[in-house]
C-alpha positions in Angstrom: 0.0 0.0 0.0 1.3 3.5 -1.4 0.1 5.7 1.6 1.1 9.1 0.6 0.5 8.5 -3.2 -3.0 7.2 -2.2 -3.6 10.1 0.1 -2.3 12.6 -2.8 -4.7 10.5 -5.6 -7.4 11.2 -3.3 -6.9 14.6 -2.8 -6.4 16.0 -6.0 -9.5 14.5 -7.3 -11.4 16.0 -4.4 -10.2 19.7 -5.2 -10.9 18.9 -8.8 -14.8 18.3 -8.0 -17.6 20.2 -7.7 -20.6 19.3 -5.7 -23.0 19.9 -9.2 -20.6 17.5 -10.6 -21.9 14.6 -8.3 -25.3 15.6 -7.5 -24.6 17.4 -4.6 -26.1 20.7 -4.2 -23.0 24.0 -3.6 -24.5 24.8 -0.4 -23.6 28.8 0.9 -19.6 28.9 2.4 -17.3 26.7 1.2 -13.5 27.4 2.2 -12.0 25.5 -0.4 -12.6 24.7 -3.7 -13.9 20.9 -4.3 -15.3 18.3 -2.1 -15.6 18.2 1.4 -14.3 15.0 3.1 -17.5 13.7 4.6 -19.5 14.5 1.0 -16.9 12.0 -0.5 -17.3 9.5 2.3 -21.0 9.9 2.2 -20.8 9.2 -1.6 -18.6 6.4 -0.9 -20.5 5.0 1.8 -18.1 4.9 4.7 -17.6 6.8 7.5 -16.1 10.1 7.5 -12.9 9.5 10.6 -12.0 6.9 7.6 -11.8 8.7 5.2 -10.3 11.6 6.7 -7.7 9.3 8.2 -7.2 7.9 4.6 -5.8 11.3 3.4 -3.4 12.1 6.2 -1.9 8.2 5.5 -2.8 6.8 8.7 -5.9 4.8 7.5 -5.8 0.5 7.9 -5.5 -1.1 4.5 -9.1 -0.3 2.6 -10.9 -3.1 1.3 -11.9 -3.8 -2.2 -15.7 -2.8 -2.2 -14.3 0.1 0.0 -11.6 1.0 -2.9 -14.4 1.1 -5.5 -17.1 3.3 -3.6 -13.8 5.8 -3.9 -13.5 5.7 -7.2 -17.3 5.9 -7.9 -17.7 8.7 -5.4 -15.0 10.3 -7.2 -15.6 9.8 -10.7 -12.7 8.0 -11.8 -12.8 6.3 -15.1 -11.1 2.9 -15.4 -7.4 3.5 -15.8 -7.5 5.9 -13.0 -10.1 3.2 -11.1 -6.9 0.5 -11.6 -4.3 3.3 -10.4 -6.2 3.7 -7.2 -6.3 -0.2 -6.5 -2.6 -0.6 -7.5 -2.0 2.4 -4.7 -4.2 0.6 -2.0 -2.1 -2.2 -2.6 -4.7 -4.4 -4.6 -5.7 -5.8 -7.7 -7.8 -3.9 -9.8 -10.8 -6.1 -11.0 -11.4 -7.1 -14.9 -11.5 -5.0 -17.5 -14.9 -5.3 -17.5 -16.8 -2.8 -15.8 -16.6 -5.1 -12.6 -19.1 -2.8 -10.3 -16.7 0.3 -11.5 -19.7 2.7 -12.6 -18.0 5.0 -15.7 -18.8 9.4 -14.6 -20.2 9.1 -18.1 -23.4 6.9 -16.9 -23.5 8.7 -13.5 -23.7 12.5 -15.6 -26.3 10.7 -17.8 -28.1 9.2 -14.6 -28.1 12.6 -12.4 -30.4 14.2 -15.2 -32.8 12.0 -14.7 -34.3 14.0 -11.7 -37.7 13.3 -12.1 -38.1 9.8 -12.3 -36.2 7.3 -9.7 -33.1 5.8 -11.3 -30.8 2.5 -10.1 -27.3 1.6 -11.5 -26.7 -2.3 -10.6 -24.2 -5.2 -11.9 -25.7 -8.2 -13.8 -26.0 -9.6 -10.5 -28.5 -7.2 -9.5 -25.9 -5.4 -6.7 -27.0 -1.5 -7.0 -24.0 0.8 -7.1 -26.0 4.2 -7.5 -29.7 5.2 -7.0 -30.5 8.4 -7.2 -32.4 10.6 -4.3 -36.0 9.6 -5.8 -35.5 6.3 -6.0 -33.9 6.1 -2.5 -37.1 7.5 -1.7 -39.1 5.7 -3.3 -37.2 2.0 -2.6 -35.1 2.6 0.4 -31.0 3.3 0.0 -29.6 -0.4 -1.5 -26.1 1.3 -1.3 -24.8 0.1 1.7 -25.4 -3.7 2.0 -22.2 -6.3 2.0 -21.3 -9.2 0.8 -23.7 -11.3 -1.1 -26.3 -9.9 0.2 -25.6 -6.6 -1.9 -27.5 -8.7 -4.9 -31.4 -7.5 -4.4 -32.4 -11.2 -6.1 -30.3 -12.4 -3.0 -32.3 -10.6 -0.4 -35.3 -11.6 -2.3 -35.2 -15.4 -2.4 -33.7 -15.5 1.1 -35.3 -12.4 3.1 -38.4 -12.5 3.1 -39.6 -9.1 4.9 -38.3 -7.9 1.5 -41.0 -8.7 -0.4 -43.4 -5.7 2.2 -42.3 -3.3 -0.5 -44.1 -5.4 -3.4 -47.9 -6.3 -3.5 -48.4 -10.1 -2.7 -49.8 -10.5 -6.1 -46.8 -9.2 -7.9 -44.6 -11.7 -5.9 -45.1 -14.6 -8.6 -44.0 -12.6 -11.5 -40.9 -10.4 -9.7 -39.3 -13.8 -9.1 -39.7 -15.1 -12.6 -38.3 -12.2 -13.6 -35.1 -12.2 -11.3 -34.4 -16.0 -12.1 -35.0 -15.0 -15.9 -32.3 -12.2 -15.5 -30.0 -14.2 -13.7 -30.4 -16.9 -16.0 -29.4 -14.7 -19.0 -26.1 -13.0 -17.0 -25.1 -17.2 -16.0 -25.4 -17.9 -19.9 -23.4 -15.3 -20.9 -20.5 -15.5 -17.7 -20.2 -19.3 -17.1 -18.0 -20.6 -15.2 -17.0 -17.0 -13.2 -17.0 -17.6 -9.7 -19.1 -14.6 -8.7 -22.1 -15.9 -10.8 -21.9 -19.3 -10.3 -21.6 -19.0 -6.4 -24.7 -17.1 -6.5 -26.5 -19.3 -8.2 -25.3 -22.2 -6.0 -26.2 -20.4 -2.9 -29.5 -19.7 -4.5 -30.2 -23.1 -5.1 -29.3 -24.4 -1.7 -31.1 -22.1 0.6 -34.3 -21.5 -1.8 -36.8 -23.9 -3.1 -38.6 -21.4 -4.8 -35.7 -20.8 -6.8 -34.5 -23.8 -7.5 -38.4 -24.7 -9.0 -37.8 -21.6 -11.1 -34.0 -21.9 -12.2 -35.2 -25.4 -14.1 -37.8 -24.0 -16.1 -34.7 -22.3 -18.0 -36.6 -19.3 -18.5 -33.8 -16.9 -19.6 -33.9 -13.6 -20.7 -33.4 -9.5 -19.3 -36.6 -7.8 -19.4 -36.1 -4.5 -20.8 -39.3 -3.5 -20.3 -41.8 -4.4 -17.0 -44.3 -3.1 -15.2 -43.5 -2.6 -11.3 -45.8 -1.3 -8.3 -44.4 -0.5 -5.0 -45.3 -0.1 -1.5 -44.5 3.3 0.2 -45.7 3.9 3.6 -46.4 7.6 2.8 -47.8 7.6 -0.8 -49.2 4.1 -1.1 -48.8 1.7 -4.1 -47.0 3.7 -7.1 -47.0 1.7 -10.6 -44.2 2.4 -12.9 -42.9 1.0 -16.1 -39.1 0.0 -15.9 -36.8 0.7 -18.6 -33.5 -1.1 -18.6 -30.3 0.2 -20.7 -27.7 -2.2 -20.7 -23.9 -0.7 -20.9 -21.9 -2.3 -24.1 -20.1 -4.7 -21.9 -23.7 -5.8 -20.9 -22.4 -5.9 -17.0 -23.6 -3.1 -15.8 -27.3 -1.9 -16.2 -29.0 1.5 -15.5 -33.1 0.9 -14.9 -35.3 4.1 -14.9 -38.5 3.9 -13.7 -41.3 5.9 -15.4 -44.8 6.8 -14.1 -46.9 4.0 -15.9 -49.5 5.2 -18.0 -53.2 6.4 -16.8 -52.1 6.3 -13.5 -51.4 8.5 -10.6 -47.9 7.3 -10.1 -46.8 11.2 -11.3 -48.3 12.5 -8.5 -46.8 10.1 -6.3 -43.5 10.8 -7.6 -43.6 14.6 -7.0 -45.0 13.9 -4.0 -42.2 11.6 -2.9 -39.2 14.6 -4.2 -40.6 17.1 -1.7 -40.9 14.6 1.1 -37.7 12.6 0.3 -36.6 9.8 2.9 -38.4 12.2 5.4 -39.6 10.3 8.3 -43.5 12.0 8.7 -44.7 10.2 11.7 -44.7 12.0 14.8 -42.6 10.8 17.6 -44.1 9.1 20.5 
């Protein structure tokens, strides 16, 4: 591990940065041009001490998933992604996009404004969502290991499924197995989708009834309701985009059609993650 060449890497990007540039709103003072610390560990999803310590090279060895909410949070692109692992003293992951989201598809994402918006692998692990869909779905961001895949959580958690109507159970979980199915055709034999799929079919009979009807296919275009405690049931057509290395996916969610899932949705961007129940 480089210390003081990961501290300086770290740095420079963060004076380079504006908050506009990562969805982050100026706010009134600001010192110093750039970032603040805790906005890039907020981005990055890890605590601020960390990061902070990160820069004055007295931080422990990061981790890998902690090494790539950095480079997301600070928009590097690929070779400068594979500079910052080489300087934490790791390897850099394939050349594929390997949960490395390109500042291209997060500028393209953080126009989106008014409809919620998810960046995921083809293991269904969300990198980015932006603040309506947080709102709308609850923050994905921060969850570890393999249960940072949402078909995961879905076949083995089952107070998940609260956010879903019970009659829209059936089809969701065709359609993850279908997805999945597609991603294990096209990766076989890579560890990451293979274990999945093992796990998956020891822990959930649902699954495995579903994973042998070799259904395959990704669903461009579905129709999705969800369950928010403030605004009720809000039904909205997904559009998925794939990226040209087909690893990475960006799903925007639209208001469906003679509904009043608009409504809903400008409801939920003045509330936000607002918590409007009064306390005991």
């Amino acid at each position: 591990m480089d210390r003081p060449g990961l501290a300086d890497f770290l740095r420079r990007r963060r004076a380079l940065l504006r908050p506009s540039d990562v969805g982050l709103p100026e706010g009134l003072r600001r010192r110093t041009p750039g970032l603040r610390r805790d906005e890039v560990a907020q981005l990055a999803g890890i605590s601020t001490d960390y990061y902070t310590r990160l820069e004055q090279q007295r931080g422990s060895h990061p981790s890998e998933s902690v090494v790539a909410g950095l480079a997301r949070a600070l928009r590097y692109d690929l070779d400068e992604r594979d500079h910052l692992f080489h300087l934490a003293g790791l390897t850099p992951p394939p050349r594929r996009a390997g949960g490395h989201v390109r500042p291209g598809l997060i500028s393209l994402a953080d126009r989106l404004t008014d409809v919620p918006v998810v960046i995921c692998t083809d293991l269904n692990e969300v990198l980015w969502q932006n603040p309506l869909a947080i709102a709308l779905m609850g923050d994905h961001r921060s969850y570890r290991g393999r249960h940072r895949s949402i078909v995961w959580r879905w076949f083995t958690e089952p107070e998940v499924r609260a956010g879903m109507p019970d009659e829209d159970w059936a089809h969701n979980s065709a359609a993850q197995v279908s997805d999945l199915r597609a991603t294990y055709s096209r990766r076989a034999g890579e560890q990451d989708i293979t274990g999945l799929v093992e796990d998956l079919l020891e822990c959930s009979e649902e699954f495995r009834e579903l994973w042998e009807r070799h259904e395959v296919g990704i669903r461009h275009l579905d129709r999705k309701r969800f369950i928010h405690p403030e605004v009720g049931v809000v039904e909205i057509n997904c559009e998925t985009l794939l990226t040209p290395d087909s690893d990475l996916k960006l799903l925007a969610y639209f208001p469906a059609e003679g509904t009043d899932a608009r409504e809903k949705l400008d409801l939920l961007r003045v509330i936000g993650t607002q918590d409007l129940h009064p306390s005991p």
